[in-house]
ROROZA-850134 format. One record per residue (C-alpha): x, y, z; residue in one letter. Coordinates in Angstrom, 1 decimal. Layout:
residues N
<site><X>X</X><Y>Y</Y><Z>Z</Z><code>A</code></site>
...
//
This chain:
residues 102
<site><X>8.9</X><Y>4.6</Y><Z>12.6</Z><code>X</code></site>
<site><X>7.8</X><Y>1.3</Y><Z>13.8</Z><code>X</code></site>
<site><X>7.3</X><Y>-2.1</Y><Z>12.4</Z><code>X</code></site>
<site><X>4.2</X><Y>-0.7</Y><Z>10.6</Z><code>X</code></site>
<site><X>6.7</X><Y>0.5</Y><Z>8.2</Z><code>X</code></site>
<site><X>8.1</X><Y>-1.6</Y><Z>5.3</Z><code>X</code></site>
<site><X>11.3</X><Y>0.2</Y><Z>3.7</Z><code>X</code></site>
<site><X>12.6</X><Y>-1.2</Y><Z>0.4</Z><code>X</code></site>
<site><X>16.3</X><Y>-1.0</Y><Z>0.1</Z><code>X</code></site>
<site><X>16.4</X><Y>-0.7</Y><Z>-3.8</Z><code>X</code></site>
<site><X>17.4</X><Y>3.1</Y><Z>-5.7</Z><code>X</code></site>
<site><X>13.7</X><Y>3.6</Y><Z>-5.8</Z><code>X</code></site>
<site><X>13.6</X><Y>3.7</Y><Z>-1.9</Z><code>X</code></site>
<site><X>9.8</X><Y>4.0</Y><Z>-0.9</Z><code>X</code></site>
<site><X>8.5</X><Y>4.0</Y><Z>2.4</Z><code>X</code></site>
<site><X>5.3</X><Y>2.1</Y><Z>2.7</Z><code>X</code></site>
<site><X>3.5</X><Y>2.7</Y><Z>5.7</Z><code>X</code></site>
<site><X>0.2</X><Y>0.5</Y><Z>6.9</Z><code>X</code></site>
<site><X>-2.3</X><Y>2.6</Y><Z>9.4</Z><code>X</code></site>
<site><X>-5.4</X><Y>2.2</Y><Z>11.0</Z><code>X</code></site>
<site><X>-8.5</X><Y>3.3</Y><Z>9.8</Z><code>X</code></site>
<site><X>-8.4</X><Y>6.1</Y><Z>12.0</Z><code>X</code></site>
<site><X>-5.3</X><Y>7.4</Y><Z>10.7</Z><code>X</code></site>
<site><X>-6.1</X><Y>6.5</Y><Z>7.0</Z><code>X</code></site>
<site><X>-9.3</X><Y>8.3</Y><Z>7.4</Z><code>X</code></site>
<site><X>-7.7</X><Y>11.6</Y><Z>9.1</Z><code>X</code></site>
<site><X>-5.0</X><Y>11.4</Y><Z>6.2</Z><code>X</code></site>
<site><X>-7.6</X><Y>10.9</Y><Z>3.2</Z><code>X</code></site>
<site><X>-10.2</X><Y>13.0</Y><Z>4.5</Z><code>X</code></site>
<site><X>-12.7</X><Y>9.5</Y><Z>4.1</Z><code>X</code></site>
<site><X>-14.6</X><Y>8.2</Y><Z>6.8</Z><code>X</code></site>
<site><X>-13.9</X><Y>5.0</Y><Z>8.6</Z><code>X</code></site>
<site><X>-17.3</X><Y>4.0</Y><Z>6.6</Z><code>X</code></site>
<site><X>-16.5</X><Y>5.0</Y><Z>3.6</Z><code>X</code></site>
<site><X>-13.3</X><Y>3.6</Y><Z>3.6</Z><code>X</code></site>
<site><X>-14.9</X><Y>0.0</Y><Z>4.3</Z><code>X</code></site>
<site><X>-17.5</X><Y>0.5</Y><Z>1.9</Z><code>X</code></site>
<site><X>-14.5</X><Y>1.2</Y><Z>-0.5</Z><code>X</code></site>
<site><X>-13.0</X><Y>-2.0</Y><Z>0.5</Z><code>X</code></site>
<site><X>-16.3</X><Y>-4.1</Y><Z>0.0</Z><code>X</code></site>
<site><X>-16.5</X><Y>-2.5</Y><Z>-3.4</Z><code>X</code></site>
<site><X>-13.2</X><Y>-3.8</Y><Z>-4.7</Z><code>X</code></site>
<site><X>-12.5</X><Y>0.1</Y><Z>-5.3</Z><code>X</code></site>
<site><X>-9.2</X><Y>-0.3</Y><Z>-3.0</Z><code>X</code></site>
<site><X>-7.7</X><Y>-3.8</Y><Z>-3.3</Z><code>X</code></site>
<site><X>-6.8</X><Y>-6.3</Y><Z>-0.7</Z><code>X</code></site>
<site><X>-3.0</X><Y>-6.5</Y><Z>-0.3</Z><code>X</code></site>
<site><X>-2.3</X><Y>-3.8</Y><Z>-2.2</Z><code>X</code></site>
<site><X>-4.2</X><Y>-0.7</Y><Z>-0.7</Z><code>X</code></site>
<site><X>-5.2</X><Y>-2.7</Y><Z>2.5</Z><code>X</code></site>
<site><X>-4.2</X><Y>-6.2</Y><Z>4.3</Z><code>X</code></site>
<site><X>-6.0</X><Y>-7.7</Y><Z>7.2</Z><code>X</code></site>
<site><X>-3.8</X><Y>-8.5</Y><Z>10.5</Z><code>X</code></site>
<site><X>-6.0</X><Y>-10.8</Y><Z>11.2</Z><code>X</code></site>
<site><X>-10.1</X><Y>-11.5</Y><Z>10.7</Z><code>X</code></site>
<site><X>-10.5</X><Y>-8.3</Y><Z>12.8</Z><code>X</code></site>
<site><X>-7.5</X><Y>-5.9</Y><Z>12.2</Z><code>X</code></site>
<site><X>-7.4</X><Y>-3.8</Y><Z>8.7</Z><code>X</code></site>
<site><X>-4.5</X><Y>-1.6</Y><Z>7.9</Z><code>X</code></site>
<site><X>-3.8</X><Y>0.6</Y><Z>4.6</Z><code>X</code></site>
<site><X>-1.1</X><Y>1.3</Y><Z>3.1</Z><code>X</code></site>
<site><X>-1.1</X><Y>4.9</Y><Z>3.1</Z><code>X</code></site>
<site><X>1.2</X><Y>5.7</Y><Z>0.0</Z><code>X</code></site>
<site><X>-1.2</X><Y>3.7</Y><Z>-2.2</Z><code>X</code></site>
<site><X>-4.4</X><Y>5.3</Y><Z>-0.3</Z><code>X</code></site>
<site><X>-3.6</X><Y>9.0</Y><Z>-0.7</Z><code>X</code></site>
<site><X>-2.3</X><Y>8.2</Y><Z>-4.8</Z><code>X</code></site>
<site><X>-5.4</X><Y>6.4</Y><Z>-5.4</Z><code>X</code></site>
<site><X>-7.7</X><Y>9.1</Y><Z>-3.9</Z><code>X</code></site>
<site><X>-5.3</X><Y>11.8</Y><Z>-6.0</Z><code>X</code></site>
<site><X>-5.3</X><Y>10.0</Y><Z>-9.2</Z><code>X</code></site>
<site><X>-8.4</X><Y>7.4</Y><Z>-9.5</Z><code>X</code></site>
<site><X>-10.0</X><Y>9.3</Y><Z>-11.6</Z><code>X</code></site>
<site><X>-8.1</X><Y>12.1</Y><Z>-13.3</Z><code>X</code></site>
<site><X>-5.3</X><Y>10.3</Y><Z>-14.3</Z><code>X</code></site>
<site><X>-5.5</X><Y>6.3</Y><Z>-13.6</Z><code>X</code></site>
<site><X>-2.5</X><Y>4.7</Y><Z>-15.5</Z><code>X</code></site>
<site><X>-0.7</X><Y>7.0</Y><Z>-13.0</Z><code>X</code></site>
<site><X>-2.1</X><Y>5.0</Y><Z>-10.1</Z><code>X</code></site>
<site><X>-1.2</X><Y>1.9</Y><Z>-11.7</Z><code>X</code></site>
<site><X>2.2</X><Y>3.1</Y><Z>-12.3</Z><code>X</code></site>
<site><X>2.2</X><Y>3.7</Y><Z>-8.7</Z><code>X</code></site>
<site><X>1.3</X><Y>0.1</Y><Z>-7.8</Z><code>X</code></site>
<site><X>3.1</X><Y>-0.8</Y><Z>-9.9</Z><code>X</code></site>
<site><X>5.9</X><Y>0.4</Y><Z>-8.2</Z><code>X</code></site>
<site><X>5.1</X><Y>-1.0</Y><Z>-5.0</Z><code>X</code></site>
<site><X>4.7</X><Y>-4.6</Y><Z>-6.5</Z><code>X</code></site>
<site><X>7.8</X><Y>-3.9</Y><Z>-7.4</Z><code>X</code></site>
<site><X>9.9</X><Y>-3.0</Y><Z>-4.2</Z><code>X</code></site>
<site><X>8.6</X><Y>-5.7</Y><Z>-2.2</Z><code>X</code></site>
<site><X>10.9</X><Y>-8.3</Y><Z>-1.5</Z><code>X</code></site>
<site><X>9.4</X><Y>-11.2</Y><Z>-2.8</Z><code>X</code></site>
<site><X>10.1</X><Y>-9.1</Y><Z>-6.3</Z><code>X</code></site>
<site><X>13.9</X><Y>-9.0</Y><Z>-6.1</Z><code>X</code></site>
<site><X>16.2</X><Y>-10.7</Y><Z>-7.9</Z><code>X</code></site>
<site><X>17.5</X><Y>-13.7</Y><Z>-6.0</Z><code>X</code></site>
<site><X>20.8</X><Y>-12.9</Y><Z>-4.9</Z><code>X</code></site>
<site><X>23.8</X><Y>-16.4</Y><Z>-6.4</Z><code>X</code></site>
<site><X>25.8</X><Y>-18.0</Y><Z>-3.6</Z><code>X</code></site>
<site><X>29.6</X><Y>-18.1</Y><Z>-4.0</Z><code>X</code></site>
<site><X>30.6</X><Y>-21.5</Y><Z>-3.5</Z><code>X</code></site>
<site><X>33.5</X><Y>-22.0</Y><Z>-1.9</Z><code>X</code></site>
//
């Protein structure tokens, strides 16, 4: 895997892959469109189920795609476990490690 993918080194250990529309859309089943219009709807949330690269490059985070079009509406909380989880993981979320002092 390339640098697309963002591995946690905690027990939990969850790969969390970002992909192109193309890939997200071929995965989900959603068009490219319907993806965006997702997006612009606040439906799937910036820097959790997508990030921009930069003003023209999107990428999702495939994990947190395919949960949320599995659980969104059958079973929610389970989604938000699932974020959750990713919040979690990343590593701006883990305990700072103390210096020894010598």
């Amino acid at each position: 895997m390339g640098n697309s993918t963002f591995d946690t080194s905690n027990s939990n250990s969850q790969y969390y892959q970002f992909v192109t529309k193309q890939v997200a859309s071929k995965l989900t089943g959603l068009s490219g469109d319907t993806l965006k219009r997702y997006r612009l709807q606040k439906k799937l949330q910036k820097d959790i189920h997508w990030i921009t690269l930069n003003s023209r490059v999107v990428r999702y985070n495939i994990t947190l795609v395919l949960d949320w079009v599995q659980n969104h509406i059958s079973n929610p909380q389970a989604h938000l476990r699932a974020i959750d989880n990713y919040l979690a993981s990343l590593p701006s979320s883990q305990p700072k490690r103390k210096r020894n002092r010598a």
